[in-house]
Z-matrix of the N, CA and C atoms (Angstrom, degrees):
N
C 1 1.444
C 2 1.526 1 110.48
N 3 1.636 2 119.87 1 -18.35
C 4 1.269 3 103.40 2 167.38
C 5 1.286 4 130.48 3 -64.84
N 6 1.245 5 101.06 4 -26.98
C 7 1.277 6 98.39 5 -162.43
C 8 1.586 7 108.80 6 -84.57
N 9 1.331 8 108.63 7 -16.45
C 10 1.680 9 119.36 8 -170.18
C 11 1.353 10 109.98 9 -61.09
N 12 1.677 11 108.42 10 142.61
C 13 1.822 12 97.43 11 161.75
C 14 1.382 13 95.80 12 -143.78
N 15 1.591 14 78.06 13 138.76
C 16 1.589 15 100.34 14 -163.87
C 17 2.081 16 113.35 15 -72.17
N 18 1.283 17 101.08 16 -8.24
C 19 1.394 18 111.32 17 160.38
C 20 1.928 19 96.50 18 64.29
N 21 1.477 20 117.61 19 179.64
C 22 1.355 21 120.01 20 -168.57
C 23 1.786 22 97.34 21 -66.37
N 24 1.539 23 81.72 22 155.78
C 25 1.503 24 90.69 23 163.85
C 26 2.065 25 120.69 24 170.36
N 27 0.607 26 91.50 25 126.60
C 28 1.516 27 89.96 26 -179.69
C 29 1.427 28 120.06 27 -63.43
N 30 1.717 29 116.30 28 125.70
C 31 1.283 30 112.04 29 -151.42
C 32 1.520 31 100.89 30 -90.49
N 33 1.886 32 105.12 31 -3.09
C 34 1.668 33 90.86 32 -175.41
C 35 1.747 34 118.57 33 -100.50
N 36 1.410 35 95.34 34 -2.50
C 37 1.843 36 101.39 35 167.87
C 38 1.611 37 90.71 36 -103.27
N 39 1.175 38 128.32 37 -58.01
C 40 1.605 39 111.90 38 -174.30
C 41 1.639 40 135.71 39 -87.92
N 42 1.130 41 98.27 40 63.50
C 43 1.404 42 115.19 41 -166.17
C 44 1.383 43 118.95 42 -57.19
N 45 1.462 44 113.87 43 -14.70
C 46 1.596 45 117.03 44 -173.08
C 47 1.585 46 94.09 45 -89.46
N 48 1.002 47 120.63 46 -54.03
C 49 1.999 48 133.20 47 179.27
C 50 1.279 49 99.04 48 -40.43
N 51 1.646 50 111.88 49 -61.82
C 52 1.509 51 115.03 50 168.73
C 53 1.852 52 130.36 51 -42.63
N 54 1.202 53 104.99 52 -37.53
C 55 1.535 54 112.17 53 167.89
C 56 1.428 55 115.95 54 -82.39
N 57 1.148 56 135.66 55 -31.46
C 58 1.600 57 134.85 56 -168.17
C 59 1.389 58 84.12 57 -81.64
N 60 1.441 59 135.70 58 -45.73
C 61 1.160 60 120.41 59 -158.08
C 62 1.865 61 118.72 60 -92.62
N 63 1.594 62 96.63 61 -2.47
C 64 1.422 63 121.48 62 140.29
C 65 1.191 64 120.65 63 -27.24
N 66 1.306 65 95.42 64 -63.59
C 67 1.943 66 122.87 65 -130.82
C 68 1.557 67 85.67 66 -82.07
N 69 1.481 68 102.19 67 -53.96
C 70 1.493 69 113.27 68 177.11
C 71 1.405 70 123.07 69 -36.94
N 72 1.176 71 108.06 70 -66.85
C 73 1.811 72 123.99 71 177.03
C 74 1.438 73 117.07 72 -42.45
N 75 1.742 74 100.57 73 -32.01
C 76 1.707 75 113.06 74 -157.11
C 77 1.040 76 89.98 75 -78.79
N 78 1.714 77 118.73 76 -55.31
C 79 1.677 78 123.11 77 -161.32
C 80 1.901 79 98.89 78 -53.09
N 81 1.704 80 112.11 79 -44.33
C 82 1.420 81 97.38 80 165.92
C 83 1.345 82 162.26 81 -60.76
N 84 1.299 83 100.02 82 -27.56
C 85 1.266 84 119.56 83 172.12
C 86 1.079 85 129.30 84 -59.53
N 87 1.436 86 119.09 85 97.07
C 88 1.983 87 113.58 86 139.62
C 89 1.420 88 132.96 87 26.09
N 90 0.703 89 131.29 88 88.65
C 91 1.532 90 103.18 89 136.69
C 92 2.099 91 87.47 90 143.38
N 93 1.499 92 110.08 91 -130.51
C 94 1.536 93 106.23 92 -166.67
C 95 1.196 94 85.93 93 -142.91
N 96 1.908 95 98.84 94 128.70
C 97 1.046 96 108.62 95 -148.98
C 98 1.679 97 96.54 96 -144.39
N 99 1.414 98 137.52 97 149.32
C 100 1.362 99 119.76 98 172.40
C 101 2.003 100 90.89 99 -79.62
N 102 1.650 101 105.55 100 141.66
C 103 1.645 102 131.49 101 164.38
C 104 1.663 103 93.95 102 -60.71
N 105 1.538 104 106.23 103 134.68
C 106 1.795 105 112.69 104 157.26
C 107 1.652 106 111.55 105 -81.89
N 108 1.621 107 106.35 106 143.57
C 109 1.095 108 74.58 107 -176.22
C 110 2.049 109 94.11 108 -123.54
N 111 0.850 110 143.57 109 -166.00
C 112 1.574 111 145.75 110 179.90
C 113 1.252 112 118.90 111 -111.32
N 114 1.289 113 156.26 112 144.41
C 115 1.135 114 134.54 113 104.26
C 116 1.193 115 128.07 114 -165.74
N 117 1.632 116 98.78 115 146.86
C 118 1.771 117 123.05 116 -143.81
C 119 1.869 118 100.38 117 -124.94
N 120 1.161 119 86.49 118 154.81
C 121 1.872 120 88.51 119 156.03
C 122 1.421 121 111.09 120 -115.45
N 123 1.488 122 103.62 121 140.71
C 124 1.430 123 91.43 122 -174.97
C 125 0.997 124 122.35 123 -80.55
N 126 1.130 125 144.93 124 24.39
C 127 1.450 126 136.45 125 155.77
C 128 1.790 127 108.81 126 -96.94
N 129 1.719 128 112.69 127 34.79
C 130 1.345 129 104.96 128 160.24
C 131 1.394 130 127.19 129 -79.07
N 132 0.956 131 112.77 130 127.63
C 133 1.807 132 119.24 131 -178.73
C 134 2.018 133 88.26 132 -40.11
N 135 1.443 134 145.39 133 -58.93
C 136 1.108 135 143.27 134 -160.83
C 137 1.497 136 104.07 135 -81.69
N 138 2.014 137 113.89 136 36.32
C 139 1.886 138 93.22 137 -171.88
C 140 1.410 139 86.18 138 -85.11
N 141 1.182 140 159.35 139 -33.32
C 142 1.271 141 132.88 140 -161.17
C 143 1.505 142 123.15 141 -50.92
N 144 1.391 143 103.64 142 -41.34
C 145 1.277 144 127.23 143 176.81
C 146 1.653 145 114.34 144 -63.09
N 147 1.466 146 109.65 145 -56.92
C 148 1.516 147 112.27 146 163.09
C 149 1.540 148 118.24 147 -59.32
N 150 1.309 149 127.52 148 -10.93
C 151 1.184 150 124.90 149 157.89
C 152 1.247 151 146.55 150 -83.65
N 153 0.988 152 109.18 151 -30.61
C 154 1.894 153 135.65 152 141.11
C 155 1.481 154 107.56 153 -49.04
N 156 0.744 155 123.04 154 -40.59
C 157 2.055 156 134.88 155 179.04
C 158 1.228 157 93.69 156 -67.04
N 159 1.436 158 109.91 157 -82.01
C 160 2.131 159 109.05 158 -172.08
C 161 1.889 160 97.03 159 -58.29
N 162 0.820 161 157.03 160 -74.87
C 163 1.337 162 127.12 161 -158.76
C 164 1.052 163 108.23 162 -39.42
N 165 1.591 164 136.59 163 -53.09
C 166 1.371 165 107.10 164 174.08
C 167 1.504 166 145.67 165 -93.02
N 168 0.981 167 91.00 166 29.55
C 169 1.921 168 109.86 167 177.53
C 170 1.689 169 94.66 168 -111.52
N 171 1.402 170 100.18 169 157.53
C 172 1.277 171 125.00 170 175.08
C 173 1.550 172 114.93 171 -59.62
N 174 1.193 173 137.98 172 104.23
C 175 1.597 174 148.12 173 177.82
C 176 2.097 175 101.68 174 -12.87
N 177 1.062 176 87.88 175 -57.14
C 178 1.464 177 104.11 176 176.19
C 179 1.695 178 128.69 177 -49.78
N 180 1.652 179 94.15 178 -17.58
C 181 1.524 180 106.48 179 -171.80
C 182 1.349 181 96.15 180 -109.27
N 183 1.191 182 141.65 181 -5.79
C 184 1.795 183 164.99 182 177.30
C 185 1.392 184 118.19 183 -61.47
N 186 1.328 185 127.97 184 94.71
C 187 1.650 186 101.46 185 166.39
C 188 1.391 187 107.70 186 -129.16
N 189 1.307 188 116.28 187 123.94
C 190 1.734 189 114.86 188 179.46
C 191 1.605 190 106.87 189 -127.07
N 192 1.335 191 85.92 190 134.64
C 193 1.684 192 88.97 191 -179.07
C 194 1.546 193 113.62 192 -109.53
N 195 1.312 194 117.76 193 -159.65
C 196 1.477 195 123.00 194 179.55
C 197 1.683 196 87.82 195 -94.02
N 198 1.293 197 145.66 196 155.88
C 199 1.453 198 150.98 197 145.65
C 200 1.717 199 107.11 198 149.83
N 201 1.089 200 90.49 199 -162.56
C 202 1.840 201 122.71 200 173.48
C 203 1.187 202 101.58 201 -102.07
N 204 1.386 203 85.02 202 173.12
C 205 1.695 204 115.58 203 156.60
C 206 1.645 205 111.95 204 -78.66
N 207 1.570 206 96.04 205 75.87
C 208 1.808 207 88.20 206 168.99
C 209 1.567 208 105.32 207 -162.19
N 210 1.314 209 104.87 208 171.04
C 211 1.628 210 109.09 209 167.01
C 212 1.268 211 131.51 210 2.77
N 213 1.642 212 101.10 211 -79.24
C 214 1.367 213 121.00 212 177.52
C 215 1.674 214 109.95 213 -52.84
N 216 1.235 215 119.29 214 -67.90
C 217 1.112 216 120.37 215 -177.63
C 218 1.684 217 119.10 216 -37.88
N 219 1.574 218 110.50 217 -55.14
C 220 1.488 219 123.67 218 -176.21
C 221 1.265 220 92.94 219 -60.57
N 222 1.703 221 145.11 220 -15.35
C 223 1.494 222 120.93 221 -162.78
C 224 1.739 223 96.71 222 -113.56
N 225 1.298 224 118.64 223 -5.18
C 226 1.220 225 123.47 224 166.00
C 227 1.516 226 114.03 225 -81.95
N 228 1.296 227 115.53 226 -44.83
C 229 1.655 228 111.71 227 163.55
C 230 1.429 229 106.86 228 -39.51
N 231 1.726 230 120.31 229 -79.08
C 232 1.284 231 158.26 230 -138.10
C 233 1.861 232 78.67 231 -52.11
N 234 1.484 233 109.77 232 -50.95
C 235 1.746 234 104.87 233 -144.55
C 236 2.335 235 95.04 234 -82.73
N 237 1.546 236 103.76 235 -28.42
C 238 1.213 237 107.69 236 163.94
C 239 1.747 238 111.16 237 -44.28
N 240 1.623 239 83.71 238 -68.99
C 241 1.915 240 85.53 239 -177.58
C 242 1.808 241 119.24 240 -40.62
N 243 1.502 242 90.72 241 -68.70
C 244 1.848 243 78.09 242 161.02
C 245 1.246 244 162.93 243 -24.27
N 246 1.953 245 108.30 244 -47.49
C 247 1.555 246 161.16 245 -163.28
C 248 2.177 247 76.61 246 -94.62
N 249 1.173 248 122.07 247 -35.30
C 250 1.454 249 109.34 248 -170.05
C 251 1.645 250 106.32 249 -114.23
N 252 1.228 251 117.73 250 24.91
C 253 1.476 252 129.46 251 -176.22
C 254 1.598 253 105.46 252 5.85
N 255 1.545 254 89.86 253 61.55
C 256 1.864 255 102.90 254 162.33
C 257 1.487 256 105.30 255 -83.76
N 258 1.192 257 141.67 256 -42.28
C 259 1.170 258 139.61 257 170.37
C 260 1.663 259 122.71 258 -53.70
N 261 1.344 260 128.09 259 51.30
C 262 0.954 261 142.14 260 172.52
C 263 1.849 262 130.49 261 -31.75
């Protein structure tokens, strides 16, 4: 993703171009900043996308579990995040 450029585009029909190239700027920027952090189960219909995300975040900011996109899964992240008092 460093190297990518997201080239012209209108951020109010292309809203996904608009966020990666977010994501991009954020990971660059200076200064003090809240860390993003992830987490998916991999059996989300959107892991490709969550996988492109964790390569470029810090391993540490990463959490993937076994599941879907559902309930269960989001409350198994949620209780990790907790269990790792990232929520400061």
């Amino acid at each position: 993703m460093a190297r990518w450029n997201p080239g012209d585009y209108d951020a109010q029909k292309d809203w996904q171009r608009m966020l990666w190239h977010w994501l991009k700027d954020y990971n660059r920027q200076q200064g003090d900043h809240a860390p993003i952090y992830l987490g998916y189960g991999t059996d989300d219909p959107y892991v490709k996308g969550h996988s492109l995300l964790a390569a470029y975040l810090p391993p540490e900011q990463v959490i993937a579990v076994d599941g879907g996109h559902s309930f269960g899964t989001f409350k198994e992240i949620w209780e990790i995040f907790l269990d790792r008092d990232i929520l400061q």
